[in-house]
C-alpha positions as CSV (number, residue, x, y, z in Angstrom):
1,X,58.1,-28.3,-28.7
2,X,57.9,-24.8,-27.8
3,X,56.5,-22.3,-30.3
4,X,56.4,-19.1,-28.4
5,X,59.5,-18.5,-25.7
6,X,59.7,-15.0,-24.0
7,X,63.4,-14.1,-23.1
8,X,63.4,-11.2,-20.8
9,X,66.9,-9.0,-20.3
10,X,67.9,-6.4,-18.4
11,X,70.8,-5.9,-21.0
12,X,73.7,-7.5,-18.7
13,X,75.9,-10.9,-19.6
14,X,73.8,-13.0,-17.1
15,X,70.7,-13.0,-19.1
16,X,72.7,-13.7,-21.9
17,X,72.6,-17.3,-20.5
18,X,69.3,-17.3,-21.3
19,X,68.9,-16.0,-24.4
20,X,71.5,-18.7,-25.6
21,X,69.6,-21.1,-23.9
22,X,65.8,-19.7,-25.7
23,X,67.6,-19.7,-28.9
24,X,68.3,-22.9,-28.7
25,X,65.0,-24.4,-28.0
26,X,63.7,-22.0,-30.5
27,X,65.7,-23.4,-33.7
28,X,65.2,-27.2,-32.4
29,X,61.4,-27.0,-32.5
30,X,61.2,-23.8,-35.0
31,X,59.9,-21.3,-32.9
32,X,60.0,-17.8,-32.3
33,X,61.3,-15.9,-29.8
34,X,60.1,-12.9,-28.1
35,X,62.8,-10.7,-26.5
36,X,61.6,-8.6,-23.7
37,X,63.2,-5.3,-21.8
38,X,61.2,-4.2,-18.5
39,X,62.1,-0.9,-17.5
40,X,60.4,-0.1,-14.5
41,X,58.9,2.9,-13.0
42,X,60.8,5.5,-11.3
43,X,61.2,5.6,-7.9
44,X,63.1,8.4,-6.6
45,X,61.8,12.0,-7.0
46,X,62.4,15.0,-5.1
47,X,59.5,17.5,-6.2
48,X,60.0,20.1,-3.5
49,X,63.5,20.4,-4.9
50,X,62.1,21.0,-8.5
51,X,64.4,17.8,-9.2
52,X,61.7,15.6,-10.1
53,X,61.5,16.6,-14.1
54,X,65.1,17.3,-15.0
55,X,65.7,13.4,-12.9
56,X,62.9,11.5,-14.5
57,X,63.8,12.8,-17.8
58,X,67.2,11.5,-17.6
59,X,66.3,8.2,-16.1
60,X,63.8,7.6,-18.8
61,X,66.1,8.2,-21.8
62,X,69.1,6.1,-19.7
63,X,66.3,3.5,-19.5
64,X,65.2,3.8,-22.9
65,X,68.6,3.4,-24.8
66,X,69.6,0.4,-22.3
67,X,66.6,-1.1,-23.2
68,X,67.0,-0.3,-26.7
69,X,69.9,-2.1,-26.4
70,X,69.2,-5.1,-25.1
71,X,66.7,-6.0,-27.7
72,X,68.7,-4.8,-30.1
73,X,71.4,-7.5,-29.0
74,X,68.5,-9.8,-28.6
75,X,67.4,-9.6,-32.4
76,X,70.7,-9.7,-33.6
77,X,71.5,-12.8,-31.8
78,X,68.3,-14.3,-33.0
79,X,69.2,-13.5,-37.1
80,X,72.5,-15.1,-36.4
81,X,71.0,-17.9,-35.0
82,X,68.4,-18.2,-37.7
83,X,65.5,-18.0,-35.5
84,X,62.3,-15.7,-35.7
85,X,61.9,-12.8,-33.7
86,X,59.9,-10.1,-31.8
87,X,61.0,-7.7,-29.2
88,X,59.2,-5.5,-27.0
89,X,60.1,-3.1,-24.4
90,X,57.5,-2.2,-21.5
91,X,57.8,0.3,-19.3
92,X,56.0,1.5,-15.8
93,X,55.7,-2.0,-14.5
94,X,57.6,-3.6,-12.0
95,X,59.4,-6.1,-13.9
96,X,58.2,-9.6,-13.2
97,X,54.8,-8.0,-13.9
98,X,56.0,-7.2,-17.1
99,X,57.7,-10.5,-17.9
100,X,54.1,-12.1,-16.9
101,X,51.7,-9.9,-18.9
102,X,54.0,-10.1,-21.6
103,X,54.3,-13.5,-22.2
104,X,50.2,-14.0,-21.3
105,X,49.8,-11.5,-24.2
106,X,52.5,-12.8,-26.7
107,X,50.7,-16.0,-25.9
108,X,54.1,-17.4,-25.3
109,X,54.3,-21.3,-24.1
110,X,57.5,-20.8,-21.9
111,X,60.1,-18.3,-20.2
112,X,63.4,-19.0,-20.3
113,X,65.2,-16.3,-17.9
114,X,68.2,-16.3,-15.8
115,X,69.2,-15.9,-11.9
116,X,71.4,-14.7,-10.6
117,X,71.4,-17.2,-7.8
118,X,71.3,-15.6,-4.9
119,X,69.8,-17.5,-2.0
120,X,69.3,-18.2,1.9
121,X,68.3,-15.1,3.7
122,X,69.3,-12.4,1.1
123,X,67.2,-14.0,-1.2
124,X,64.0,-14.0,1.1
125,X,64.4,-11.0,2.4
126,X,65.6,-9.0,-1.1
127,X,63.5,-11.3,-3.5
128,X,64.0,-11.3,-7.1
129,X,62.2,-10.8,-10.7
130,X,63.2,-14.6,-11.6
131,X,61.3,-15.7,-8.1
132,X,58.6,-13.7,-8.2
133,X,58.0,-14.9,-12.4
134,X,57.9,-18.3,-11.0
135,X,55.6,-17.6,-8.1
136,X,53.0,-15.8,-10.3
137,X,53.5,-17.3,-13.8
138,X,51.1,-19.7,-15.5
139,X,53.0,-20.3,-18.2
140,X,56.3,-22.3,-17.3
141,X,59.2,-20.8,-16.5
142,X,63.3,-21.9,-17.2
143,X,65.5,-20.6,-15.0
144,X,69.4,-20.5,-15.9
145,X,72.3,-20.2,-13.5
């Protein structure tokens, strides 16, 4: 079985479906889980404006206490559940990156994340985290609808 599953979340009810998922798998082969928030870097700043500070600041600490959050949930779900586990939030990477170098480092033997299931041209042309985890990752990936 698995003894090492990363569940990543970006704190909304569809990665919940995964984390149900990750517990499971967790408790039937006694595992441990490893929850992880990805908050990325900002984009948007408007220096010449003297915006940039007063902006970042607030999107970091927004960023922060939603990823706070979501591993919060994540660990409490887990000691319900009975099942070991470590949370980690990383920041300044795009979030498949993240996801990726996580679980490399964790030395985690799956993902188990969800999509939201968006496909045909939108999801060329947009992409997504899940895709882009399952086009990079060398550790095996469940995905959830």
């Amino acid at each position: 079985m698995f003894h090492r599953i990363l569940v990543p979340t970006d704190g909304t009810e569809r990665s919940t479906v995964a984390l149900e998922a990750a517990l499971r798998l967790a408790a039937l082969g006694g595992g441990t889980l490893i929850g992880v928030h990805a908050s990325p870097p900002p984009y948007v700043m408007a220096p010449e404006l003297g915006l940039a500070a007063p902006i970042h600041d607030a999107w970091r600490q927004e960023r922060e206490q939603l990823g706070q959050d979501a591993v919060a949930y994540i660990r409490r779900r887990a000691g319900e559940a009975g099942v070991p586990c470590e949370t980690l939030l990383v920041t300044g990477l795009p979030p498949s990156e993240a996801i990726i170098r996580s679980a490399r480092e964790q030395l985690c033997d799956l993902i188990v994340m969800a999509s939201r299931g968006r496909g045909g041209l939108a999801g060329r042309l947009i992409g997504s985290e899940t895709w882009k985890v399952l086009s990079h990752s060398a550790i095996p990936v469940l995905v959830l609808r």
